[in-house]
C-alpha positions as CSV (number, residue, x, y, z in Angstrom):
1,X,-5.4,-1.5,117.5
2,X,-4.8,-3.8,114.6
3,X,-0.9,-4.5,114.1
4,X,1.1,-3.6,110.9
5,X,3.7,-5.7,109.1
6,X,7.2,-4.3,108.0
7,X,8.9,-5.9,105.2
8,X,12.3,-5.7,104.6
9,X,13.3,-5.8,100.8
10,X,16.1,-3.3,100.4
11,X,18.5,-5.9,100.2
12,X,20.8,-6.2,97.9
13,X,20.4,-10.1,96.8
14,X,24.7,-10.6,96.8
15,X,25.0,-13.9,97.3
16,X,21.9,-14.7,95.0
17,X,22.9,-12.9,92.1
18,X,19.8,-11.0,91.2
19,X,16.9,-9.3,93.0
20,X,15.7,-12.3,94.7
21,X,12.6,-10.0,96.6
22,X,10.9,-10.0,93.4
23,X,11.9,-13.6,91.7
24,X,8.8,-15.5,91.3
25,X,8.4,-19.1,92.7
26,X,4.6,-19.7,92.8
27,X,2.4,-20.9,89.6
28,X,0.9,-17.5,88.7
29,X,4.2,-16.1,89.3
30,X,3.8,-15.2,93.3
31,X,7.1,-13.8,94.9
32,X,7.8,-15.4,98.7
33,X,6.6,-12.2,99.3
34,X,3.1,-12.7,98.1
35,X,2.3,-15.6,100.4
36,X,3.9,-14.1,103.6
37,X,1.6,-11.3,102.5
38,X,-1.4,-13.4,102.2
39,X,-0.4,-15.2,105.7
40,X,-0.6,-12.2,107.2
41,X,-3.8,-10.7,106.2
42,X,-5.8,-13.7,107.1
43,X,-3.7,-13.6,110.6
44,X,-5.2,-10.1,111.1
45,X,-2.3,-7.6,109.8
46,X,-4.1,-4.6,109.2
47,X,-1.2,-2.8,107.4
48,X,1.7,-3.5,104.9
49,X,4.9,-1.0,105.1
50,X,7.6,-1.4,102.4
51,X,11.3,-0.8,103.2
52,X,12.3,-0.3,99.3
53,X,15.5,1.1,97.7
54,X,14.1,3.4,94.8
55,X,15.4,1.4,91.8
56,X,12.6,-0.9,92.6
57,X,9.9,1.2,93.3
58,X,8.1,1.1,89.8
59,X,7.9,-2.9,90.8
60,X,7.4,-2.5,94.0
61,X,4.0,-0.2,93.1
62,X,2.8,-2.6,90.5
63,X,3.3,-5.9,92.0
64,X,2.1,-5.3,95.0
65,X,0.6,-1.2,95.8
66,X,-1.8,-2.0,93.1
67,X,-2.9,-5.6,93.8
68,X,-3.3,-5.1,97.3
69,X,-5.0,-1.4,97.4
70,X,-8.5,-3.7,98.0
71,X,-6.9,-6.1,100.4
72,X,-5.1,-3.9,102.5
73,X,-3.6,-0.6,103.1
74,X,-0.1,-0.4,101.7
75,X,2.9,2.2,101.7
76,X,6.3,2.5,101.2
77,X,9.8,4.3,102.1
78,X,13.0,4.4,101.0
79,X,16.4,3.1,103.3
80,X,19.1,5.5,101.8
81,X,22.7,6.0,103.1
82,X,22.1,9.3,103.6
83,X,19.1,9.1,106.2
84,X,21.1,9.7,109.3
85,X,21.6,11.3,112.7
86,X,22.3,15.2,112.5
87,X,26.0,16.1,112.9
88,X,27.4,12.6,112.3
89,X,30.1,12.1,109.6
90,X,30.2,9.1,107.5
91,X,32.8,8.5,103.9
92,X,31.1,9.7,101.4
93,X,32.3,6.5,99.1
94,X,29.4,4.6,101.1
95,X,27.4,2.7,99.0
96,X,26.1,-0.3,101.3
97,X,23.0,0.0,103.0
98,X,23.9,0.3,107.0
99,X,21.8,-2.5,107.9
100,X,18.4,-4.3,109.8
101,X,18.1,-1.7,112.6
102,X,18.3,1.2,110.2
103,X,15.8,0.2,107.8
104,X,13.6,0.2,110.4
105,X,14.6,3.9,111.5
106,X,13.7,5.1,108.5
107,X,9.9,4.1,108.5
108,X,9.4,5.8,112.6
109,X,7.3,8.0,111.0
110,X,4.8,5.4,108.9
111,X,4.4,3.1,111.6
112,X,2.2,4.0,115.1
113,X,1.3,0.5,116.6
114,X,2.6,-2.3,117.3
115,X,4.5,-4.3,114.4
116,X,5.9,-7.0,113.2
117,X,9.1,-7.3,111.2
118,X,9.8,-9.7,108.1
119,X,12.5,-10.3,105.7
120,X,10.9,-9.9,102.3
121,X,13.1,-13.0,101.0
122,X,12.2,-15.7,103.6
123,X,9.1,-18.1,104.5
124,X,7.8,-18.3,107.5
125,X,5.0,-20.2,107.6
126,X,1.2,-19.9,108.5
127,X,1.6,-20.8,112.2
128,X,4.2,-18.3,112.8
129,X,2.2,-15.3,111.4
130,X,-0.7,-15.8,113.9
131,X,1.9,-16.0,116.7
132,X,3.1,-12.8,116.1
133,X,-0.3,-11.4,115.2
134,X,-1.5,-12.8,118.5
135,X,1.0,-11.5,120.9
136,X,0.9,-7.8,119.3
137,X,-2.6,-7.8,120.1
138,X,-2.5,-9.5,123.4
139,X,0.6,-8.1,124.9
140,X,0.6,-4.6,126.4
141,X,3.5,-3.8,127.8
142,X,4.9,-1.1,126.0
143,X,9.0,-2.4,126.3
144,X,8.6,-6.0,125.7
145,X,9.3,-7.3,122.4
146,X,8.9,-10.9,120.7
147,X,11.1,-13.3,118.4
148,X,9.3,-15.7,117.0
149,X,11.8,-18.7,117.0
150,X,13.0,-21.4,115.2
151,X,14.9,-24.5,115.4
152,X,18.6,-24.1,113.8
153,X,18.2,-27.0,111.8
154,X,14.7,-25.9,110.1
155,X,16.7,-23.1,109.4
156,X,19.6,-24.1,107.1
157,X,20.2,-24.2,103.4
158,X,21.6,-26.9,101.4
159,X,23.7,-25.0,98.6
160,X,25.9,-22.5,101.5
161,X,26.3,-20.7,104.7
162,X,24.0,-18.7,105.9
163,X,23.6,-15.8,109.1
164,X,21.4,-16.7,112.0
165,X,20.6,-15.0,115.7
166,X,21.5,-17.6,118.1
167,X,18.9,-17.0,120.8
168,X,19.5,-17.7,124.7
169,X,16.6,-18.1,126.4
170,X,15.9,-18.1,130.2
171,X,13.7,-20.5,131.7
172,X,10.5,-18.2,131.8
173,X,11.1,-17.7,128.0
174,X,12.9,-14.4,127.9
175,X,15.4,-13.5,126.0
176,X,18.8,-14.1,127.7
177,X,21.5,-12.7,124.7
178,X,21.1,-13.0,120.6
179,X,24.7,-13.3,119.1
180,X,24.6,-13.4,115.4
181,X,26.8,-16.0,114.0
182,X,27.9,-15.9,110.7
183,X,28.4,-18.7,108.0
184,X,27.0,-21.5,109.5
185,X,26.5,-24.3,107.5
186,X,24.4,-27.5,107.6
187,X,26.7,-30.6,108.5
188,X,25.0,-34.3,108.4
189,X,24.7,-33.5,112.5
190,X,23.9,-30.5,113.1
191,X,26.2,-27.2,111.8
192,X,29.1,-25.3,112.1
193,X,30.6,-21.9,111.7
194,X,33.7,-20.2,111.8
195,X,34.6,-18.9,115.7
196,X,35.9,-15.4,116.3
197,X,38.6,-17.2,118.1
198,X,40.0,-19.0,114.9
199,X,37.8,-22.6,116.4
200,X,35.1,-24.2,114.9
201,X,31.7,-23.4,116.7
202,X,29.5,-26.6,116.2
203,X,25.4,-26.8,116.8
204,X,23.3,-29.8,117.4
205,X,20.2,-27.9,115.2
206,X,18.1,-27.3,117.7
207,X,19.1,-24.2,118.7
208,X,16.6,-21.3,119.1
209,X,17.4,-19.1,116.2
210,X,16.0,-15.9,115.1
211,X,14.7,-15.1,111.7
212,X,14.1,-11.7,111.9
213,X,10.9,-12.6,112.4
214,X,10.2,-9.8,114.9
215,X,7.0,-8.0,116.7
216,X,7.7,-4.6,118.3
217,X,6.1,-2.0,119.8
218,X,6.7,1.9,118.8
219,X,8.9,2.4,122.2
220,X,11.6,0.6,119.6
221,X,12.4,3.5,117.8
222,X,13.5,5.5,120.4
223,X,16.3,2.6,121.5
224,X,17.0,2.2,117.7
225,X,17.9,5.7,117.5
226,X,20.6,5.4,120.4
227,X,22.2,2.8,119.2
228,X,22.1,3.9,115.3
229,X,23.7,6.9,116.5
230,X,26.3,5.5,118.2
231,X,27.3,2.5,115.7
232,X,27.5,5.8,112.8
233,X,30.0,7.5,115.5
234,X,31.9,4.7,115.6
235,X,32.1,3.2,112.1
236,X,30.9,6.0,110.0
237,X,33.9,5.9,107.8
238,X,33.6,1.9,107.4
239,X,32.3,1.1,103.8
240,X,30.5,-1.9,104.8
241,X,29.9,-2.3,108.3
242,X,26.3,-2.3,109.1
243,X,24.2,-2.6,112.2
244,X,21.6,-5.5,112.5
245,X,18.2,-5.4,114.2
246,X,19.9,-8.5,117.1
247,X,23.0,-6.5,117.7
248,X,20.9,-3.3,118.8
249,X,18.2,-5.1,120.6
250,X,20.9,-7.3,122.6
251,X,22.5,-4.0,124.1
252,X,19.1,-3.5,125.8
253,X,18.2,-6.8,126.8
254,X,21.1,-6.8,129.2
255,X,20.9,-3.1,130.3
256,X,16.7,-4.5,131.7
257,X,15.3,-1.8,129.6
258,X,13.4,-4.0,127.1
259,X,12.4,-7.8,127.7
260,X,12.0,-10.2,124.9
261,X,9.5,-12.9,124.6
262,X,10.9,-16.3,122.5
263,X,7.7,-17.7,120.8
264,X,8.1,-21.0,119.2
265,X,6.8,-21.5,115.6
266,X,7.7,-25.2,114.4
267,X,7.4,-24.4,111.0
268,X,10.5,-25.1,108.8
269,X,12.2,-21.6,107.2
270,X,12.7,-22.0,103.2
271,X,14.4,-18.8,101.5
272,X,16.2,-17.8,98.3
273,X,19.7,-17.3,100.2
274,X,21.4,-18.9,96.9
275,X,19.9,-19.2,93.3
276,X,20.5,-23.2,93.6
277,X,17.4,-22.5,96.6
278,X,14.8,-22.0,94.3
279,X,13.4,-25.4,92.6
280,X,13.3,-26.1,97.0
281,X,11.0,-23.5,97.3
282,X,9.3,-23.5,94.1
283,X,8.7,-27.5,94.9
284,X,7.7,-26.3,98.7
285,X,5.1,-23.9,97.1
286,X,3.5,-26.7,95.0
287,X,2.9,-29.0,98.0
288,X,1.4,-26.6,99.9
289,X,-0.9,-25.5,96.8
290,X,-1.7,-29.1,96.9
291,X,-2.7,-29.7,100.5
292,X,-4.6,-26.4,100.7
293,X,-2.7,-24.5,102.6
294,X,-2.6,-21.9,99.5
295,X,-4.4,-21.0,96.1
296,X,-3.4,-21.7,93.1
297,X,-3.4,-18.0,92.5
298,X,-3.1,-15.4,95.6
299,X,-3.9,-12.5,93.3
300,X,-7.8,-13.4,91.1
């Protein structure tokens, strides 16, 4: 069974000022989407699944719906605040998504096989989408999961901090613990973040980070739901608290009911975290354009 791949682009963009899914940084006016896109067809994605919020959906269905509907089978759902557990109570002031591990709740019933899991707004790299391809295909146990990795210090941006899953990884290459540190930011060693005990953490960049560059298998809907409902029972009321796809998959990796494979990609990250990103990753584009690694045009 051919392996689908879940983007991720209800985001809101906050810290970028705009709707970054959909700002264009190739020559014929390509989104980072596009060329993750393109990786993954010729890696051997069989299907594309859209988590959208339905202000975009017009763009969403001509950028990408349309253009693709001869490449590849496409669809879309919405993440909206008010897809949740029966009987649980939230404040009805909630505006703020609730996160990574819902908006992949909400497409249980589009997806059947195994899949991987993207952030519409970051590059990954050609390597890293045949990794994933490969081990969806290869792998059979129903509870064990991948991250493909990345060293910390591909993963940093120059213009602010930025939110990474700090990965431990056991010596057979399982996933130990994923703690999601926020706001670390590139030093001229390494990085540093704030501590949740008021020190300075400090990283020498080669960390194993995760990406949210994910591959699961269906069996991860059914732990998702658990701990959905239990985050909504606990902070239903917050306004912005929101549960992320590490933070749910790290209960279960210490409970031994899911195992996590850590698969190395050495390609360097590049993302639109900040609008001062962009001439980075337009430049980035142009290179690769250059050495072959892309078209001049995804879409003829």
């Amino acid at each position: 069974m051919r392996p689908t791949l879940l983007v991720l682009a209800a985001g809101m963009g906050s810290r970028y000022g705009g709707n970054k899914q959909l700002d264009e940084v190739g020559p014929s006016g390509e989104t980072i989407i596009d060329y993750s896109i393109y990786d993954a067809i010729r890696a051997g994605f069989n299907k594309i699944v859209f988590v959208i919020r339905r202000d975009i959906e017009d763009q969403v269905k001509e950028r990408f719906v349309e253009r693709l509907k001869n490449r590849i089978e496409v669809d879309y759902v919405f993440q909206e605040i008010t897809n949740l557990p029966e009987g649980v109570k939230v404040s009805a002031d909630r505006q703020k998504p609730w996160g990574t591990s819902h908006a992949i709740l909400v497409t249980e019933k589009k997806i059947r096989e195994p899949f991987g899991v993207i952030n519409a707004d970051d590059y990954y790299g050609v390597e890293s989408f045949k990794i994933l391809h490969d081990f969806l295909v290869k792998d059979k146990d129903p509870n064990c999961y991948t991250i493909v990795g990345y060293k910390l210090g591909n993963t940093l941006s120059d213009h602010g901090h930025v939110n990474r899953g700090v990965c431990s990884v056991e010596s057979n290459g399982l996933l130990q613990n994923i703690v999601e540190v926020r706001q670390i930011e590139k030093t001229y060693n390494g990085a540093r973040a704030p501590g949740s005990d008021g020190k300075e953490q400090h990283f020498t960049g080669n960390e194993v980070v995760s990406m949210n560059l994910w591959g699961f298998k269906p069996s991860c809907y059914s732990f998702l739901r658990k701990e959905f409902r239990n985050f909504i029972n606990k902070y239903g009321m917050d306004l912005k608290s929101e549960l992320d796809i590490p933070t749910s998959i790290d209960n279960f990796v210490k409970s031994g009911e899911i195992t996590i494979k850590i698969l190395m990609s050495n390609e360097r990250w590049f993302g639109v975290t900040y609008r001062e990103d962009k001439p980075f990753v337009v430049e980035n584009i142009k290179k690769m354009i250059r050495n072959g690694t892309y078209p001049a045009r995804i879409y003829q």
